[in-house]
C-alpha positions in Angstrom: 6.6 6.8 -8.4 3.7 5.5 -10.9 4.6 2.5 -13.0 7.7 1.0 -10.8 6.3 1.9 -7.4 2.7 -0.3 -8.8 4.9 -2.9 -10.2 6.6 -4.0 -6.7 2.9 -3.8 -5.8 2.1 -6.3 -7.5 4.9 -8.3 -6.6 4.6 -7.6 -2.9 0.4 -9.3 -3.8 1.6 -12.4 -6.1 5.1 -13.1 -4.2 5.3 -15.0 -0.4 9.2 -15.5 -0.7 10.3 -12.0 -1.0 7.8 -9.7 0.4 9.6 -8.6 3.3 12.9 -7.2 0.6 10.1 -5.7 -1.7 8.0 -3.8 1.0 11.2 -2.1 2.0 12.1 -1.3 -1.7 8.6 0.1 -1.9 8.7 2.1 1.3 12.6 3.2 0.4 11.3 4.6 -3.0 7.9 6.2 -1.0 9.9 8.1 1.6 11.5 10.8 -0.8 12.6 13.1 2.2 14.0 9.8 3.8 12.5 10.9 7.3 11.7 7.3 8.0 7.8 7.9 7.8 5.3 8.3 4.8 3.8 11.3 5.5 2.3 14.0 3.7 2.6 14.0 0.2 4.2 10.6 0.2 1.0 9.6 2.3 -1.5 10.7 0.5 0.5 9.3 -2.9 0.7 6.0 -1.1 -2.9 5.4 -0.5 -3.9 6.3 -3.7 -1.9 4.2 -5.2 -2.6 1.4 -3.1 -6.4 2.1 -3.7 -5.5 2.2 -7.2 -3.8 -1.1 -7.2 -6.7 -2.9 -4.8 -9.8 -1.1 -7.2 -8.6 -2.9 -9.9 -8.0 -6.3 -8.4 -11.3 -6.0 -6.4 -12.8 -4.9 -9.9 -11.2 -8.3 -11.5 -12.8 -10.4 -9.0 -16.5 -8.9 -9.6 -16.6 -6.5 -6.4 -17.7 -2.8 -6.8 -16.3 -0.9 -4.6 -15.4 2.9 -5.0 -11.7 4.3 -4.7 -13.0 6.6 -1.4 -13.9 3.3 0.3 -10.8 1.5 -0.7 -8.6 4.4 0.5 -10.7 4.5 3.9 -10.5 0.4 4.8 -6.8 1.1 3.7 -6.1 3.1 5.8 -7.9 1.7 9.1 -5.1 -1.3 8.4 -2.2 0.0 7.3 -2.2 3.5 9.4 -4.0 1.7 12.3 -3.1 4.4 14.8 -4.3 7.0 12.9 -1.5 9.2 12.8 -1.1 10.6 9.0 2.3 8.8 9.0 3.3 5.3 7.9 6.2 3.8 9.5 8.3 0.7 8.0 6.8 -1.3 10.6 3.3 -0.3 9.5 4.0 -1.6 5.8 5.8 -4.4 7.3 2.8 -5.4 9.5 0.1 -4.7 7.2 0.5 -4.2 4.0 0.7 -7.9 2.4 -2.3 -9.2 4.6 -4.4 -6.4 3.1 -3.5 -7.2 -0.3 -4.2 -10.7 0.0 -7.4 -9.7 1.5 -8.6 -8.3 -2.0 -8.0 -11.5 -3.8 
């Protein structure tokens, strides 16, 4: 996951035109067992990348917040019902506005 999973990140933050094609790239390479959900292992791999990514764009723009209280607001928006599992939809719904939100 790593490198290439960061990198569409980062395009998914810095790109308006194709963010829809790249969150489903991203989720696509996420969901390993291809059970339609993030869940699990692929959860918890998720948020910490994504608090990775938003730690160190928050840390660019002179905010210091810790990766515990980055994964936490993550996951209030992007998991909003709480469940442990992140649908498609989910990613699709939330994830851009949350990365522009650390800008």
């Amino acid at each position: 996951m790593g490198g290439n999973a960061s990198s569409i990140l980062k395009k998914i933050d810095s790109d308006d035109k194709n963010t829809g094609k790249e969150i489903d790239t991203l989720f696509d390479k996420l969901d390993k067992d291809k059970s339609g959900a993030l869940q699990g292992t692929e959860y918890d791999d998720f948020f910490k990348m994504a608090a990775d990514y938003m730690l160190s764009d928050l840390k660019k723009a002179g905010h210091d917040y810790d990766n515990d209280t980055i994964s936490s607001w993550l996951k209030t928006w992007i998991d909003p019902n709480g469940d442990g599992k992140v649908s498609r939809q989910e990613l699709h719904d939330n994830l851009k506005a949350v990365l522009d939100a650390g800008e």
